[in-house]
C-alpha positions as CSV (number, residue, x, y, z in Angstrom):
1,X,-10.3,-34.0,23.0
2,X,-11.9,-33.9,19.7
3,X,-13.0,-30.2,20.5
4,X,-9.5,-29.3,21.7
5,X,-8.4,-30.7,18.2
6,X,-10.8,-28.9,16.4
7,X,-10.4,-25.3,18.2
8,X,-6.9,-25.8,17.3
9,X,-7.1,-26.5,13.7
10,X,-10.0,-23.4,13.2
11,X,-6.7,-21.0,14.6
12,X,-4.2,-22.6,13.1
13,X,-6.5,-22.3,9.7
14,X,-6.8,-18.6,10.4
15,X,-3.3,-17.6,11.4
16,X,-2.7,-19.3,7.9
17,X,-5.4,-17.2,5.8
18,X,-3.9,-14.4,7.8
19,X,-0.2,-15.0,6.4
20,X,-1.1,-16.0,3.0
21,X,-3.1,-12.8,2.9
22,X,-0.6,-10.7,4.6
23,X,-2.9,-9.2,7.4
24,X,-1.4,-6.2,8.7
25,X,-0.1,-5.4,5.0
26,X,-3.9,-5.7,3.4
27,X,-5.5,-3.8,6.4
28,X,-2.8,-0.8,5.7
29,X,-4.1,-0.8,2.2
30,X,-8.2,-1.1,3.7
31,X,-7.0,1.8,5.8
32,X,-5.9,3.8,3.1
33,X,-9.1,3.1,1.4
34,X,-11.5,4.3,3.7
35,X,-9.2,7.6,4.1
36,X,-10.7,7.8,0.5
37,X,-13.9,7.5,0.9
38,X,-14.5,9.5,3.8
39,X,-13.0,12.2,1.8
40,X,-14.8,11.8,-1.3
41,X,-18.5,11.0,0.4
42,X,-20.2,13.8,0.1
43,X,-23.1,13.8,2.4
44,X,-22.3,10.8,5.3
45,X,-25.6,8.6,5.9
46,X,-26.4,5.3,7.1
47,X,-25.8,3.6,3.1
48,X,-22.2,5.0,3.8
49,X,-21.5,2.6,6.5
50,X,-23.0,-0.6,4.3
51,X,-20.1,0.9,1.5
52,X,-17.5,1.1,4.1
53,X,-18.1,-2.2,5.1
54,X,-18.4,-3.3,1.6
55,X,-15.0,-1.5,0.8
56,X,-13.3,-2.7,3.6
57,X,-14.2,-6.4,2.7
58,X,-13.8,-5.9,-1.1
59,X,-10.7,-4.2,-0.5
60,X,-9.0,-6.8,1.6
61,X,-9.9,-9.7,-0.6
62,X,-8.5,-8.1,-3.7
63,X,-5.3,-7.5,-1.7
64,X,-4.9,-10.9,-0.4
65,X,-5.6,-12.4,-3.4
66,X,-2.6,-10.5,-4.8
67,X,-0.6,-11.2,-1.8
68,X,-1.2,-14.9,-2.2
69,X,-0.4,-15.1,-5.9
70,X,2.2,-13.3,-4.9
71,X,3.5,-15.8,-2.9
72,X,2.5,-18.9,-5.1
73,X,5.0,-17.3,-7.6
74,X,7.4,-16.9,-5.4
75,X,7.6,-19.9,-3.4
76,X,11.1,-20.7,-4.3
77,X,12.9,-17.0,-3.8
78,X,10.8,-16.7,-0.7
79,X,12.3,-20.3,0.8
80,X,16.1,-18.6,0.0
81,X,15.0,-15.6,2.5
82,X,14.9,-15.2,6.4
83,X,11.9,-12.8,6.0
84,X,9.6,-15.3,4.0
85,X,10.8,-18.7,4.2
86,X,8.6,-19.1,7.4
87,X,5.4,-18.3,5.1
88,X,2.6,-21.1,4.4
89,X,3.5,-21.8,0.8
90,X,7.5,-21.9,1.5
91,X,7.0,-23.8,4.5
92,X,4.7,-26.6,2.7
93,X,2.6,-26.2,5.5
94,X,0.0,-24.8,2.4
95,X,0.0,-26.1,-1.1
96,X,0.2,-24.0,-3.9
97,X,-3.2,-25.7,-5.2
98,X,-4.7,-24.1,-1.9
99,X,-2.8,-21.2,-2.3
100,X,-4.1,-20.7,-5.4
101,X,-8.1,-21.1,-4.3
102,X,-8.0,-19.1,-1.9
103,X,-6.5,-16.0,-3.9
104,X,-8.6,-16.8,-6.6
105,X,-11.8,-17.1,-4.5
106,X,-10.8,-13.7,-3.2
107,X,-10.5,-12.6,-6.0
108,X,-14.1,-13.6,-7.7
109,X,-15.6,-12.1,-4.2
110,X,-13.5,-8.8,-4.3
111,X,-14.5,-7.8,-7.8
112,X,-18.3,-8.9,-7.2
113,X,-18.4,-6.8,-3.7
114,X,-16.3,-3.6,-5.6
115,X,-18.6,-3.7,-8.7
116,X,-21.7,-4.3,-6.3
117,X,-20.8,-0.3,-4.9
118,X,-19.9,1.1,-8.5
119,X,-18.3,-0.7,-11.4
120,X,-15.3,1.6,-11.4
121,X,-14.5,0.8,-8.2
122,X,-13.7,-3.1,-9.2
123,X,-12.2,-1.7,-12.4
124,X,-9.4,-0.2,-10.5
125,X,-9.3,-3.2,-8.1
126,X,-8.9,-5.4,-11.5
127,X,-5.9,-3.3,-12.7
128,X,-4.3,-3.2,-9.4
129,X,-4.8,-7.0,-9.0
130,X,-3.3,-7.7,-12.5
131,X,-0.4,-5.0,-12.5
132,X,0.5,-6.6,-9.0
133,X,0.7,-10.3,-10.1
134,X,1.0,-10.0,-13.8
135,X,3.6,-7.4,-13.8
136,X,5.5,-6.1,-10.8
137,X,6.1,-9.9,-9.4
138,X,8.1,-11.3,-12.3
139,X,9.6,-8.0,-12.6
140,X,11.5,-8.2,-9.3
141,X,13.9,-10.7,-10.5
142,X,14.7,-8.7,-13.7
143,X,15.4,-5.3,-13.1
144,X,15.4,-2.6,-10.0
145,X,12.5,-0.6,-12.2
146,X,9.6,-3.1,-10.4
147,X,9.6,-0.2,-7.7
148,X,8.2,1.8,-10.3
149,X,5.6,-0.6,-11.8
150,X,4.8,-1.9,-8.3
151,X,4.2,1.8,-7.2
152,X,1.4,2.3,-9.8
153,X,-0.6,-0.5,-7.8
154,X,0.4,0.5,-4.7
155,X,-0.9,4.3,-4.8
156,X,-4.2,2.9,-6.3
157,X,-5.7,2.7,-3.0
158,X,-6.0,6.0,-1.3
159,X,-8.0,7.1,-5.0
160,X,-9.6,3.9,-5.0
161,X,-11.7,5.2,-2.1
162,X,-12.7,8.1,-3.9
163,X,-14.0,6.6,-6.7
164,X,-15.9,4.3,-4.3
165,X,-17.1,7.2,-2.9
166,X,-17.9,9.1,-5.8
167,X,-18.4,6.7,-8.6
168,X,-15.8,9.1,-11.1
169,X,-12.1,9.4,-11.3
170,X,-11.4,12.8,-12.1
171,X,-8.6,15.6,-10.5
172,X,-9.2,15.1,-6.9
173,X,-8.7,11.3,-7.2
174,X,-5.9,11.5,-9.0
175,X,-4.1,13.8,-6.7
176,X,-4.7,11.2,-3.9
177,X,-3.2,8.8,-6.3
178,X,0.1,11.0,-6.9
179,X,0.6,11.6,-3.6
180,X,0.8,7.4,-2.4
181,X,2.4,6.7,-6.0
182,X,5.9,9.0,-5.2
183,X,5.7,7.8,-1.5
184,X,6.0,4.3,-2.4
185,X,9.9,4.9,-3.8
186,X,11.5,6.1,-0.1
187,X,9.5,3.7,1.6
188,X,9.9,0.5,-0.7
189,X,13.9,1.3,-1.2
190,X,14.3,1.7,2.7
191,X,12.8,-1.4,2.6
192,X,15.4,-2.7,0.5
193,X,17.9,-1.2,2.1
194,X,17.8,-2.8,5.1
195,X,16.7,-5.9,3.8
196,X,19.7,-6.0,0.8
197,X,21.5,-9.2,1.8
198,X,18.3,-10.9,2.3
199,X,16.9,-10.0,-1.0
200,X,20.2,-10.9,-3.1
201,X,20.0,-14.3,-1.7
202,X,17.0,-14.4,-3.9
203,X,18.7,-12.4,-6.6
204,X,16.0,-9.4,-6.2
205,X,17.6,-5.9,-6.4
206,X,15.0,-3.5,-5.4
207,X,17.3,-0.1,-4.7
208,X,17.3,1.7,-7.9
209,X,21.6,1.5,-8.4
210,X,21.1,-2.0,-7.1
211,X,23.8,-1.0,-4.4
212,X,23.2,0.1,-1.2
213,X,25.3,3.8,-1.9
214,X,25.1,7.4,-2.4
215,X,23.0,7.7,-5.7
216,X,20.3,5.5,-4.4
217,X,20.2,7.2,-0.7
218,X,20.1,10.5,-2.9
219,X,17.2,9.6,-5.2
220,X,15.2,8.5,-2.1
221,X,15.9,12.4,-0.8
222,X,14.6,13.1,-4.1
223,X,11.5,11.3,-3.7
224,X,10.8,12.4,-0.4
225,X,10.4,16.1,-1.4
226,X,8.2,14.6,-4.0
227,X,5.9,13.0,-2.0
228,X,5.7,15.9,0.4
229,X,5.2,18.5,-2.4
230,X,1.9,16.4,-4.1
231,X,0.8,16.2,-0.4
232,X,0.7,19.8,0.5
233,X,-0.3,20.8,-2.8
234,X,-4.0,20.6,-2.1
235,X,-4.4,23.7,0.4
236,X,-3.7,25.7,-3.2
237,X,-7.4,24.9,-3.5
238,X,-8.1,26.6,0.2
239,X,-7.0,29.9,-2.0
240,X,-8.4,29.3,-5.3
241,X,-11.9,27.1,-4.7
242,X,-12.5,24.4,-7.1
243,X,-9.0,24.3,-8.5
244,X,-8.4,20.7,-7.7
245,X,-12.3,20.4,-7.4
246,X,-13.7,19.2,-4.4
247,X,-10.1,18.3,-2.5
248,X,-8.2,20.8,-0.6
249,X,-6.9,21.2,3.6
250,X,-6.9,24.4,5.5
251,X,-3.3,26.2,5.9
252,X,-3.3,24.6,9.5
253,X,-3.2,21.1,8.2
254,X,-1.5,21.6,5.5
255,X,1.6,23.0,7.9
256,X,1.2,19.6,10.3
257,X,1.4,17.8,6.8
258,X,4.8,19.7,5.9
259,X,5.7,19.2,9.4
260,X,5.5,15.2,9.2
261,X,6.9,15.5,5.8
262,X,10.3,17.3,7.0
263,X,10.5,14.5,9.4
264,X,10.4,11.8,7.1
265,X,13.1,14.4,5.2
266,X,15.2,14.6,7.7
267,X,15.6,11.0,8.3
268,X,16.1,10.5,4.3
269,X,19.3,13.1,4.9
270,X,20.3,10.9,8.0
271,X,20.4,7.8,5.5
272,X,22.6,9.6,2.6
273,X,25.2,10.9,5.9
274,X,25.0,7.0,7.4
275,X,24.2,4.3,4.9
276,X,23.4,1.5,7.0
277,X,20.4,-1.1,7.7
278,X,19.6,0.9,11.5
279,X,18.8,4.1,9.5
280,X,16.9,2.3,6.4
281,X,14.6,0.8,9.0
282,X,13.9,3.4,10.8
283,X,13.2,5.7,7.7
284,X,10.8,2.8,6.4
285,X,9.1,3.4,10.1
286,X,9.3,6.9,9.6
287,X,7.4,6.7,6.2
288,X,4.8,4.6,7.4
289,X,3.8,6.6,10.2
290,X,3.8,9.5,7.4
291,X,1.0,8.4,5.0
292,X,-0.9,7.0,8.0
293,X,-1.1,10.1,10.2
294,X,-1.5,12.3,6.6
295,X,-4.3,10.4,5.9
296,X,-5.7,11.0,8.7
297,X,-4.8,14.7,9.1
298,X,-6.7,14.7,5.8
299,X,-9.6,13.4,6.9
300,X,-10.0,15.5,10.3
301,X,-9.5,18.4,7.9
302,X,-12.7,17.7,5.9
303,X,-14.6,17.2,9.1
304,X,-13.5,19.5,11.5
305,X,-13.4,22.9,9.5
């Protein structure tokens, strides 16, 4: 019985650390990471698997710690919403006291595993970690513009692996960086398109009108052919070597890139004609599956050609 009990409580314990730490949200970002690296590793040997490992766990404990203080501050908003108010902290089924050891353990161990591979590695970890919690989170209460302070954060990862990579931060990283910061408006205001009602029970306005109408659906267009331009931009440097240094697809790719980029397009346009929840999901889908298979497309690129 004892060992039944105990089994239980070890799951239990880990489905929690898994909530608190947003799981599938923090392995997206790990994800996006090692896309990074592998593109910014120059020569692949047997140390570049200890500094994927060490990315992958560094990474993920700086993002769950910013995913639990994210939730420690937002206990109360989070109780108010369908989405959330299942979540450990909400819930009471964690304390905030807990809450609050774990992200800051994670947060000691992240910065010590980033600096261990190069120390600006866990400098950009620290900023994203700090513009996450310090600024974006209070700022969702106050005013639609969090999307754009939240987005610097957010396209930190993609670079982040770079630098990890590479120890510098120089043209090629911040050209991965551009291309996750403008994808993080259409995805994040699908996201609070479909989610509206939800959110305003919380009094969080995260479309950029605050209203779920025409000038928001067109701005995410607008962001859209953004995010697609900065990710096609690179195969300039299949043309003119060394023009965005070391980073650049073939002409193949960069048409399967433009191709997954209309598509996400074409479901921004199918947003403006419909306006509803059904479409804002799906184009939140739609953008997900966008970065992801880009990234990967990216990194097929460097190794098949």
């Amino acid at each position: 019985m004892s060992s039944t009990n105990h089994t239980f409580s070890v799951k239990t314990a880990i489905s929690e650390f898994k909530e608190i730490t947003k799981f599938r949200l923090a392995a997206s970002v790990v994800f996006s990471s090692l896309a990074g690296f592998l593109l910014g590793v120059v020569e692949f040997t047997s140390a570049s698997w200890i500094t994927i490992l060490m990315l992958s766990i560094g990474g993920y404990c700086m993002v769950g710690a910013s995913n639990a203080f994210n939730q420690i501050i937002e206990k109360e908003s989070d109780a108010k919403m369908e989405r959330t108010k299942n979540r450990p902290v909400p819930a009471q089924r964690m304390t905030p006291k807990t809450a609050f050891i774990i992200a800051a353990t994670l947060t000691v161990l992240g910065l010590v595993i980033l600096y261990s591979i190069n120390p600006k590695t866990a400098m950009f970890g620290a900023i994203s970690i700090f513009l996450y919690v310090s600024v974006y989170t209070p700022l969702k209460t106050l005013t639609p513009l969090s999307v754009f302070v939240g987005a610097f954060p957010g396209a930190i990862p993609f670079m982040l692996g770079w630098v990890a990579a590479t120890g510098n931060f120089g043209i090629e990283a911040g050209v991965l960086f551009m291309m996750q910061f403008f994808w993080q408006f259409p995805h994040f205001w699908a996201i609070g398109w479909f989610l509206y009602e939800d959110y305003r029970k919380a009094d969080i306005y995260m479309l950029p009108n605050g209203q779920r109408d025409k000038g928001t659906a067109v701005q995410i267009i607008m962001y859209s052919f953004w995010t697609v331009l900065t990710s096609v931009v690179p195969v300039i440097g299949y043309f003119k070597e060394g023009i965005l240094g070391r980073l650049y697809i073939t002409p193949i790719s960069a048409l399967i890139v433009l191709a997954l980029g209309i598509w996400m397009i074409v479901y921004a346009f199918k947003l403006y004609k419909k306006r509803d929840a059904k479409t804002a999901r799906t184009l939140m889908l739609v953008s997900v599956s966008y970065l992801t298979l880009l990234q990967i497309v990216y990194v097929l690129d460097k190794f098949i050609r």
